[in-house]
C-alpha positions as CSV (number, residue, x, y, z in Angstrom):
1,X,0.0,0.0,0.0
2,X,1.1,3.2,-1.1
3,X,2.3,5.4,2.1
4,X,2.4,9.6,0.6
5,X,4.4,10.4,4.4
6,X,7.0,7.7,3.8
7,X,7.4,8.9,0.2
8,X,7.5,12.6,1.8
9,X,10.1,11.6,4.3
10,X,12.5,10.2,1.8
11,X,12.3,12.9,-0.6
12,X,13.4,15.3,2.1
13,X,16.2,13.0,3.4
14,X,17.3,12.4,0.4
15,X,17.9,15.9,-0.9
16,X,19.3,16.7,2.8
17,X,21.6,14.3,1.9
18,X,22.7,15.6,-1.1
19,X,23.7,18.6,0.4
20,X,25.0,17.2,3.9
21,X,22.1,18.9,5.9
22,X,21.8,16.9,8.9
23,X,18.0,16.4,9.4
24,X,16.8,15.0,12.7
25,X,12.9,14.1,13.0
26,X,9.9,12.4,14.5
27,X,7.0,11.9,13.4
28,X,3.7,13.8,13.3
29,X,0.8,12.3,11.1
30,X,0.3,10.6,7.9
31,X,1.5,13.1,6.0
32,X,4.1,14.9,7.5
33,X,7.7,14.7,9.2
34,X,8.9,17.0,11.9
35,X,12.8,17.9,11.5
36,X,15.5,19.8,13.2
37,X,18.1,20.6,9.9
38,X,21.4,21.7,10.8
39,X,23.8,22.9,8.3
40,X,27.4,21.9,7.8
41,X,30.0,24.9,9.4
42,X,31.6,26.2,6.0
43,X,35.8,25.2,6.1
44,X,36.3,28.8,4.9
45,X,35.2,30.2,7.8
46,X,37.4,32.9,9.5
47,X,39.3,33.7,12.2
48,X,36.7,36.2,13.5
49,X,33.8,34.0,12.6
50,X,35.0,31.0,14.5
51,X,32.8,31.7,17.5
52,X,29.7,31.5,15.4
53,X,27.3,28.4,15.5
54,X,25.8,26.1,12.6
55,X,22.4,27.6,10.9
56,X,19.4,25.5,12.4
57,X,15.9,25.3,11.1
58,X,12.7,23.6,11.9
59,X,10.9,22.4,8.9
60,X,8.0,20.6,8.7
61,X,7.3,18.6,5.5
62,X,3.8,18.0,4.5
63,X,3.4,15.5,1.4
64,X,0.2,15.6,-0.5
65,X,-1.4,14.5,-4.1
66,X,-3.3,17.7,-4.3
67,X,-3.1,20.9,-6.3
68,X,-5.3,23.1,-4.5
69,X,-1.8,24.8,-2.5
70,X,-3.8,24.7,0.7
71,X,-3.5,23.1,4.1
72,X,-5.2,23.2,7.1
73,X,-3.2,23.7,10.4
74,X,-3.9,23.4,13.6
75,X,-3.4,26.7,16.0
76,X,-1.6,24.4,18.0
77,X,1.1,23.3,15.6
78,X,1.5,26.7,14.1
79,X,1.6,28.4,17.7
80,X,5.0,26.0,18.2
81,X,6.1,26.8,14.8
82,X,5.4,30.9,15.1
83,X,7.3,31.1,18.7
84,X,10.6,28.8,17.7
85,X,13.6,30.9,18.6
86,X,14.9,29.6,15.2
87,X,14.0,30.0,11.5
88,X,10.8,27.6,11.4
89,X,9.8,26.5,7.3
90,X,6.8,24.3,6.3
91,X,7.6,22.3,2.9
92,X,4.9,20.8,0.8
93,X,5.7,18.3,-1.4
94,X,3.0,17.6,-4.5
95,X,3.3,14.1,-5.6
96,X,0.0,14.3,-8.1
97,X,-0.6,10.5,-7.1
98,X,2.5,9.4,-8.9
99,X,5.3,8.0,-6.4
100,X,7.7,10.8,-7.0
101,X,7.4,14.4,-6.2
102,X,6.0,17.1,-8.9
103,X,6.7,20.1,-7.3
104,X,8.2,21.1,-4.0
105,X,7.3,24.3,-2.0
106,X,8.8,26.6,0.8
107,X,6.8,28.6,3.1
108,X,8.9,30.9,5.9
109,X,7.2,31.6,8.8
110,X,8.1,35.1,8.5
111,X,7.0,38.4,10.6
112,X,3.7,38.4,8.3
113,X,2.3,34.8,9.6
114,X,3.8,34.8,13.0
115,X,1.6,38.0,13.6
116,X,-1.2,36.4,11.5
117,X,-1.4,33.1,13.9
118,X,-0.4,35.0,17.2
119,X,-3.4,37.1,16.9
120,X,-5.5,34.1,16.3
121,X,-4.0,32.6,19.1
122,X,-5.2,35.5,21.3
123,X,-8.9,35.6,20.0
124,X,-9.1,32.2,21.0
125,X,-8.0,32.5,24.3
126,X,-9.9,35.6,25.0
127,X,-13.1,34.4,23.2
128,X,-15.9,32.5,25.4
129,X,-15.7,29.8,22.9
130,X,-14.2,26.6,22.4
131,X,-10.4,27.4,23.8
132,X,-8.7,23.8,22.6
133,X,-5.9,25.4,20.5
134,X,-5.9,21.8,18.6
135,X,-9.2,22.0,17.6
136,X,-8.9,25.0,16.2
137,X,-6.8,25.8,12.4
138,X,-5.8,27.9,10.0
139,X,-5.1,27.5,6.6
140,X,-2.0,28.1,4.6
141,X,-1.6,28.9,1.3
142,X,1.3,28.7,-1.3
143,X,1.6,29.4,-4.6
144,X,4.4,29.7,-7.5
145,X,6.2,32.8,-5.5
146,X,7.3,29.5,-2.7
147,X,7.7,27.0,-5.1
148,X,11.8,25.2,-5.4
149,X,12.8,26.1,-9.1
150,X,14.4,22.5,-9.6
151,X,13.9,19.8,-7.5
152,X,16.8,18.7,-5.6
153,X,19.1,19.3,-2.6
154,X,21.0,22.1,-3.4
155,X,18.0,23.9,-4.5
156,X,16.3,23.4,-1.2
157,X,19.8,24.7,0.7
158,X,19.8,27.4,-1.3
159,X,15.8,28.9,-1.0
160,X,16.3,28.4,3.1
161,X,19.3,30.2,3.1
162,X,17.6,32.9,1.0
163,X,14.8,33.2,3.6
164,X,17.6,33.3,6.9
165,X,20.0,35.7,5.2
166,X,24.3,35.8,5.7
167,X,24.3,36.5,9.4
168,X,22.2,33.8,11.4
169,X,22.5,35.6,14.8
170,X,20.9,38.3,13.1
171,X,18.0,36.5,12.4
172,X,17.5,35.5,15.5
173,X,17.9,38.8,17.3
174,X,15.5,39.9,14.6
175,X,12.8,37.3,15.2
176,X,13.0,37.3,19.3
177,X,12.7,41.3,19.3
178,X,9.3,41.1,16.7
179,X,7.9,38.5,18.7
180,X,7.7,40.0,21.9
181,X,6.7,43.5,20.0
182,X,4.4,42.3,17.6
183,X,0.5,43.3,18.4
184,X,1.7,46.1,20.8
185,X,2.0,48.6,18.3
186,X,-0.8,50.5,19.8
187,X,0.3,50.3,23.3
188,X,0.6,47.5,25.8
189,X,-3.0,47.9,27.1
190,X,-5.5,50.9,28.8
191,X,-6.0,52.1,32.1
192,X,-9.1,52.6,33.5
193,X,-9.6,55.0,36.4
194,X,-12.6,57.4,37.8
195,X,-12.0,61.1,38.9
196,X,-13.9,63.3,41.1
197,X,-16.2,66.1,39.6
198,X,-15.0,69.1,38.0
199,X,-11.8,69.1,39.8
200,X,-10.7,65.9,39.0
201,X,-11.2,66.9,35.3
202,X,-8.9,70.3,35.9
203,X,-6.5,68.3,37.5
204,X,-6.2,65.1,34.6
205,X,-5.8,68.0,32.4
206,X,-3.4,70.0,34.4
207,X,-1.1,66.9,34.9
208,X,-1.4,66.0,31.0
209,X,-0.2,69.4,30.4
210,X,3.1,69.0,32.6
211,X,1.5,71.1,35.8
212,X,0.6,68.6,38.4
213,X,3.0,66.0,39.0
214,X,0.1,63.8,40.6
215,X,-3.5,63.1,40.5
216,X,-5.9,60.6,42.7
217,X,-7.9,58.9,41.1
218,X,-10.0,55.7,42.2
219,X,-10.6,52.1,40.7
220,X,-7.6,51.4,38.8
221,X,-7.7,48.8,36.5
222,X,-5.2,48.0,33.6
223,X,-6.3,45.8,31.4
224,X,-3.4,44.0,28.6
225,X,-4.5,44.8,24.8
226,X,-2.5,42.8,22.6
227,X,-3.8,42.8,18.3
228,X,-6.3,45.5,19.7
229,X,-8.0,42.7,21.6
230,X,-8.5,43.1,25.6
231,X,-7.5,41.0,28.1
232,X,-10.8,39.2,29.7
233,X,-9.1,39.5,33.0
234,X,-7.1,43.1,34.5
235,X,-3.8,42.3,35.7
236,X,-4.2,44.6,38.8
237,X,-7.2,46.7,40.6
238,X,-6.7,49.1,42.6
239,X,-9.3,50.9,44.3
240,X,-7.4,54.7,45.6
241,X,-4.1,55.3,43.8
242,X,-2.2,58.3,43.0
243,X,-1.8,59.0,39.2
244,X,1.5,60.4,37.3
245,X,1.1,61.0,33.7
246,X,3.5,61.9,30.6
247,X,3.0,64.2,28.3
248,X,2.3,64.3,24.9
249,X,5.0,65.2,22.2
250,X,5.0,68.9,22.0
251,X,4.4,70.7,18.8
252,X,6.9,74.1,17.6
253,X,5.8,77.3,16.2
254,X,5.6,80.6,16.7
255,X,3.9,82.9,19.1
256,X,2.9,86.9,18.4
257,X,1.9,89.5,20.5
258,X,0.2,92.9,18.9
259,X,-1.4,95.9,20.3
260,X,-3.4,95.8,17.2
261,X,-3.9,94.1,13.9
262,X,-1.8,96.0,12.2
263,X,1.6,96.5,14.7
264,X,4.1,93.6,13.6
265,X,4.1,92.2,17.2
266,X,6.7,90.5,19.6
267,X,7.6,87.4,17.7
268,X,9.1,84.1,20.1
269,X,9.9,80.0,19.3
270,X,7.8,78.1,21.2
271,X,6.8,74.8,22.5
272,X,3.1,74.0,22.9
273,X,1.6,71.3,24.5
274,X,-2.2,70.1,24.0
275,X,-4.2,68.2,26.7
276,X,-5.6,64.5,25.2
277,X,-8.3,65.4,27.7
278,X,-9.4,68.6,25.8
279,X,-12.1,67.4,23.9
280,X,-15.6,66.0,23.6
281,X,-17.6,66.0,26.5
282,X,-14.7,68.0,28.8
283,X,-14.5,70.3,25.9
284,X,-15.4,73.5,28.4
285,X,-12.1,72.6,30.6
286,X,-10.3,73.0,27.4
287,X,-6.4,74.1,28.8
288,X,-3.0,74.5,26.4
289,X,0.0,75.6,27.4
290,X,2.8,77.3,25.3
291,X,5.8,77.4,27.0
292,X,9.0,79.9,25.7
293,X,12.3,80.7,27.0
294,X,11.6,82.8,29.4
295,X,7.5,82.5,29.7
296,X,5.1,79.7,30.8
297,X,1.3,80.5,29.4
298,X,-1.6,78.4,30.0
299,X,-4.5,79.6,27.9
300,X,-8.6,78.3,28.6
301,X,-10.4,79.5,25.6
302,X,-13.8,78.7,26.6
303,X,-13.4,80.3,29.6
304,X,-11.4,83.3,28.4
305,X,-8.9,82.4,31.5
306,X,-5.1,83.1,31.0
307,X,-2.2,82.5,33.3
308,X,1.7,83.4,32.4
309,X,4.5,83.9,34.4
310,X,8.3,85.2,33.1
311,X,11.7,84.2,33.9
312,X,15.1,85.7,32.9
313,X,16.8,84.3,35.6
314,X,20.0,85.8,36.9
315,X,22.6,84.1,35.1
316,X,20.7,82.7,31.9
317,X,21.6,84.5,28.7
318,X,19.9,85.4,26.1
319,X,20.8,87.3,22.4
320,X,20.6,91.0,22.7
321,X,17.8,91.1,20.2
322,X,15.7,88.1,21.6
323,X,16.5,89.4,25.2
324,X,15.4,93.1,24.6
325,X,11.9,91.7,23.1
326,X,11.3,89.8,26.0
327,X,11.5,92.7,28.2
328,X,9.0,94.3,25.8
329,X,6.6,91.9,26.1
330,X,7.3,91.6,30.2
331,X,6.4,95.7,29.5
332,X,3.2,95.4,27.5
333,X,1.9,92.5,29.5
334,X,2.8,94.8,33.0
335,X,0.8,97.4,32.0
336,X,-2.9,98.3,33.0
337,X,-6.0,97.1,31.1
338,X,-3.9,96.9,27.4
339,X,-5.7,94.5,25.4
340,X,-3.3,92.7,23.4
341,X,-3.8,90.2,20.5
342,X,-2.1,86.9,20.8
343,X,-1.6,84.8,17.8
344,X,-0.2,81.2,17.8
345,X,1.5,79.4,14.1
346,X,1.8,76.3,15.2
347,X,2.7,73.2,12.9
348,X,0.5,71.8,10.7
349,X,-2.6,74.1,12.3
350,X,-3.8,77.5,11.1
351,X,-3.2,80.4,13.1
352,X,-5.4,80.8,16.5
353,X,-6.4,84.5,17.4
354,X,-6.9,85.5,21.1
355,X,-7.9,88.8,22.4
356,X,-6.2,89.2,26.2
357,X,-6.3,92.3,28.2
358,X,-3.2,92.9,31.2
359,X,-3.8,93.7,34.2
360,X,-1.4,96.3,35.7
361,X,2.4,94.9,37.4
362,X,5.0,97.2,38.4
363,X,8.2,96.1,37.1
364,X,11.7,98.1,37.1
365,X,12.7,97.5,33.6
366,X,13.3,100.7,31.9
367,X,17.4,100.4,32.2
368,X,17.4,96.9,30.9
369,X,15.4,98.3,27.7
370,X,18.0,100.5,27.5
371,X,21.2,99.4,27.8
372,X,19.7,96.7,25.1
373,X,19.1,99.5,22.8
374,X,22.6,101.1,23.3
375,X,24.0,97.5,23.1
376,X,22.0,97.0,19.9
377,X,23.1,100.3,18.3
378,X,26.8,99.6,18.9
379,X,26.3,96.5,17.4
380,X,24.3,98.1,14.4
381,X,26.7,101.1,13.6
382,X,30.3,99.0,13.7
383,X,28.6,96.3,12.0
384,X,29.5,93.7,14.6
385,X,27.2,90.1,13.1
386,X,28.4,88.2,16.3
387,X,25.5,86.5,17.9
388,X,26.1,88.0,21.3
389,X,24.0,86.6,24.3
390,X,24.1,88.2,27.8
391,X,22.4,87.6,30.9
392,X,20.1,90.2,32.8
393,X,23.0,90.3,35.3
394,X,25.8,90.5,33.2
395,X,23.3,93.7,31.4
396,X,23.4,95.4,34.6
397,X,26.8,94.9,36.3
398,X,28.1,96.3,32.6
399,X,25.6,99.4,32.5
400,X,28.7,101.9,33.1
401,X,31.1,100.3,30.4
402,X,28.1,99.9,27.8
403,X,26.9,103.4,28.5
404,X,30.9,104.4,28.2
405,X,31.3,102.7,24.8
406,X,27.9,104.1,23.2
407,X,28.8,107.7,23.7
408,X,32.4,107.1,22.0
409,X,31.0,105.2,19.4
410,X,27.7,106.7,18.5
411,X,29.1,110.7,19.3
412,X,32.3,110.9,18.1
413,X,31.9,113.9,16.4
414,X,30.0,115.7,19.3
415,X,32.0,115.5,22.4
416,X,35.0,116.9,23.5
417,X,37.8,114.3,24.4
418,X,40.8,115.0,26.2
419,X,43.8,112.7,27.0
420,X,46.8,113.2,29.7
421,X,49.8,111.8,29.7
422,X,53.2,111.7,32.2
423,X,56.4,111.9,30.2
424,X,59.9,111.4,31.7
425,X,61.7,114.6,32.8
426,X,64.7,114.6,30.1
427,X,61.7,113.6,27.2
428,X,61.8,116.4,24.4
429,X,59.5,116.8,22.2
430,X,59.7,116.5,18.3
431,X,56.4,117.8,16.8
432,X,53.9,120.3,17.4
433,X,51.3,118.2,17.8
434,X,51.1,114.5,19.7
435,X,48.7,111.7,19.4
436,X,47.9,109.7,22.6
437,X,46.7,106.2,21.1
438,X,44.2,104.2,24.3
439,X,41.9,101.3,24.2
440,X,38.4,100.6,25.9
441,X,36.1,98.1,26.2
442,X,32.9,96.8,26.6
443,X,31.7,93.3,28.3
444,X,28.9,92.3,26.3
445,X,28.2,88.6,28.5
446,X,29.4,86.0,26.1
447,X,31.8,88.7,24.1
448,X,33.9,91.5,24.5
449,X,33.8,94.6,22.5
450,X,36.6,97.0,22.2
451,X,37.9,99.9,20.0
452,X,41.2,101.1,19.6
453,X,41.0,105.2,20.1
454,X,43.6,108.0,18.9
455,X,43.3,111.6,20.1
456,X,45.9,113.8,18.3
457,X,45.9,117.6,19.3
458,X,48.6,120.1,20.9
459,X,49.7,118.9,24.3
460,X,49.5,121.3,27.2
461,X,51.3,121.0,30.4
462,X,49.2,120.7,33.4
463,X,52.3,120.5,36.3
464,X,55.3,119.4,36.4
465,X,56.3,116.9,33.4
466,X,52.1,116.0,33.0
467,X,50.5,117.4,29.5
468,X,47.0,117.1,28.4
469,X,45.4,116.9,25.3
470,X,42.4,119.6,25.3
471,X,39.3,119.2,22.8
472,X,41.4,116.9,20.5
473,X,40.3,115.3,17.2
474,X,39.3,111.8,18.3
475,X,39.5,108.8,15.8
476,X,38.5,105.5,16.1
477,X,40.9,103.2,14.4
478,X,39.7,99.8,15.1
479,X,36.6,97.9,16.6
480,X,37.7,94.9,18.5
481,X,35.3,91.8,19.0
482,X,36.1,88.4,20.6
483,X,34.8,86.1,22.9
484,X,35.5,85.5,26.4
485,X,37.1,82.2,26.0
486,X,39.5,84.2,23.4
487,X,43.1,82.5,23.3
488,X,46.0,84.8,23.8
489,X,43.9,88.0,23.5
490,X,46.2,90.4,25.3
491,X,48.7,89.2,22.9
492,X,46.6,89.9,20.1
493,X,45.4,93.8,21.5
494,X,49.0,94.3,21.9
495,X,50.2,93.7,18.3
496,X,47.1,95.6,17.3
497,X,48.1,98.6,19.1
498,X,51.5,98.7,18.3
499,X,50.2,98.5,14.6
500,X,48.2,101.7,15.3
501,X,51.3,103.4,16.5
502,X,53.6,102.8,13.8
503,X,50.7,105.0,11.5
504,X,51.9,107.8,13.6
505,X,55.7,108.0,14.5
506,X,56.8,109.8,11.8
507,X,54.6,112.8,12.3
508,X,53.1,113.0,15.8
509,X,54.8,112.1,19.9
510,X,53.0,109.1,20.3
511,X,51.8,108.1,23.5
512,X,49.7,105.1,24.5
513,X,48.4,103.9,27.7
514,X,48.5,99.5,27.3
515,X,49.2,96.8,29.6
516,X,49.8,93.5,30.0
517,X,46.7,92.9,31.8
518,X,44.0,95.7,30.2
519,X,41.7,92.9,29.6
């Protein structure tokens, strides 16, 4: 009597053979053998590959006289097949009645069908139904895209080692990770919890936005989802709990604030973060919050609520520009009843108008707005493009030398300068006129601005070997920029200096008032 799984069997073992796969098995039914295959450890293996072990499969080779390309599998069998740690293959063999095979076929058990027969498996189990896993099957399908191109054993090697790639540990690695991740990809389950009134919901949404750290809530429950299907049992209750949440990714944009639709505004980067709990039936608690460098907002639009508080910070810095608009907007939102439109660009959202209206803070910030401007203007007239950041601190412990350094720069032509100098009792002079060469500077926080300054005019003397130089013509002859961390920069003013004075030797008594340590 004819026997199709003895006829399967040696077919297999027979190409295995040609090839020197080592096939191990045991029997499963009628039709089918069960086989661990290991692969022979190539001999040109290297000296860095020598740790690696032999490919291993399970196969499972069904033998069959029909051309339908279909089989039905128990849940069971693919379950064991689905979770192998190793590459796991079915093979059908079509014999067409005759005794030897017509056509061969591979089917991996790849990321596709493991997630296919793992989700069955957990509608089963959760269902109310009949549970037995081996009374329960799926069918699988093949067709010409699995089918072995000639039949024979290196033809068989070849479309397995197709299917398990070059580096087997990979594959492995690669498998494990997807099956313990597969069917999560919308989370690991849900949480169910109840709140108390109207607070409750202000304080879900307050901690979703960042500004509660905890909530309580009551009956806990969190219940495993895996393939979108709930677990029928929670794998904890708990009936009072304190709740900590995370926040959603933030979105960027921009925020404006105008004291009417046609001023250009107060431009700032922000963050914003949108409550999950925002919506629906709590739409009236609706809360945002937009959150800047140095502000915190929280805005309730059905309510027409807003809440913002600022923070320079002592030692934080800030560019000049960006650091002189937000003490404007600290300004416009200190000052009494000024309604002010606020407009948010935010990602992938149109812009959102909101009408707010201050309420009066007194704030000292006039001589920050100021030295900013005089910082600004410096930086505008001598052309300095430096990104220069300073610190409300720094601003104010520099007030003297920034004030200092504006007039110079920016009124050169209007004040009078005079310069005094010591010589040494036997000095003589050579020309009528003399040039005293100096240098200033200015701590701008992150940089240092100086400018190298020559006053040339007819020395008078004052007492005993002093002179002065009265209303002389002032010159700048070099603006100096650099930042704190500058290498060598006394070095560097020195031979800058000394470059200015060799302009004037020839026609002027120089004099010249540098150090070693000026800066």
């Amino acid at each position: 009597m004819r026997d199709l799984g003895q006829l399967g069997e040696s077919t297999f073992a027979m190409w295995c053979a040609q090839v020197g796969l080592i096939a191990n098995n045991s029997s499963i039914d009628k039709t089918g053998w069960d086989y661990y295959v290991e692969f022979p450890i190539s001999s040109n293996i290297t000296t860095h590959e020598l740790h690696k072990s032999a490919f291993e499969c399970k196969v499972q080779v069904k033998a069959t006289d029909k051309q339908d390309r279909k089989l039905p599998v128990t849940v069971s069998n693919l379950r064991r097949m689905a979770t192998l740690q190793m590459p796991a293959f079915y093979i059908f063999l079509e014999f067409d009645g005759k005794n030897e095979v017509q056509n061969a076929f591979v089917l991996h058990i790849d990321n596709e069908l493991i997630y296919k027969i793992l989700k069955r498996v957990h509608q089963i189990e959760q269902s109310e139904n009949n549970k037995d896993l081996n009374k329960r099957t799926i069918t699988l399908t093949y067709s010409e895209q699995q089918r072995i191109e000639k039949l024979d054993g290196e033809n068989l090697k070849q479309t397995l080692l197709k299917y398990i790639g070059e580096n087997y540990s990979d594959y492995i690695v690669s498998k494990n990770k997807y099956l313990k991740e597969c069917g999560f990809e919308d989370g690991y389950g849900t949480v169910q919890f109840s709140i108390e009134g109207e607070d409750g919901i202000r304080k879900i949404i307050d901690a979703s936005l960042g500004l509660e750290e905890e909530i309580d809530v009551q009956n806990l429950i969190n219940i495993e989802k895996r393939f979108g299907i709930p677990s029928k049992k929670s794998s904890f209750e708990i009936p009072n709990a304190k709740l900590s949440l995370g926040m959603q990714p933030p979105k960027r944009g921009k925020i404006r604030f105008k004291e009417d639709s046609l001023s250009s505004g107060l431009v700032f980067d922000i963050v914003f973060y949108n409550s999950p709990f925002s919506f629906n039936e709590f739409r009236e608690f609706a809360k945002f919050r937009v959150v800047g460098d140095f502000f915190d907002m929280t805005l309730e639009p059905y309510k027409k609520q807003s809440n913002y508080s600022f923070t320079l910070g002592e030692n934080k810095r800030f560019e000049l520009k960006k650091l002189k608009d937000a003490i404007g907007l600290i300004e416009l939102m200190s000052r009494d009843n000024q309604n002010i439109i606020m407009v948010l660009e935010i990602e992938n959202f149109k812009p959102l108008l909101f009408d707010l209206k201050t309420k009066f803070v007194k704030r000292e910030l006039s001589i920050f707005d100021d030295l900013l401007s005089k910082a600004l203007q410096i930086c505008f007239q001598k052309k300095i493009y430096d990104e220069i950041s300073i610190s409300i601190q720094e601003l104010y412990n520099y007030r003297e030398e920034i004030k200092q350094f504006h007039t110079i720069i920016t009124k050169t032509n209007e004040c009078d300068f005079r310069a005094e100098f010591e010589v040494d009792s036997k000095y003589t002079f050579e020309f009528e006129k003399t040039t005293s060469i100096s240098a200033i500077f200015c701590r701008l926080g992150s940089h240092g601005i100086g400018a190298i300054l020559t006053i040339i005019g007819k020395p008078e003397e004052i007492s005993e070997n002093k002179f002065r130089i009265d209303k002389g013509e002032l010159m700048i002859e070099r603006i100096l920029v650099f930042t704190r961390e500058h290498e060598n920069i006394n070095e560097d003013i020195s031979r800058v200096i000394k470059s200015t004075i060799s302009k004037y030797t020839d026609t002027y008594d120089v004099f010249y008032n540098w150090g070693d340590e000026a800066v």
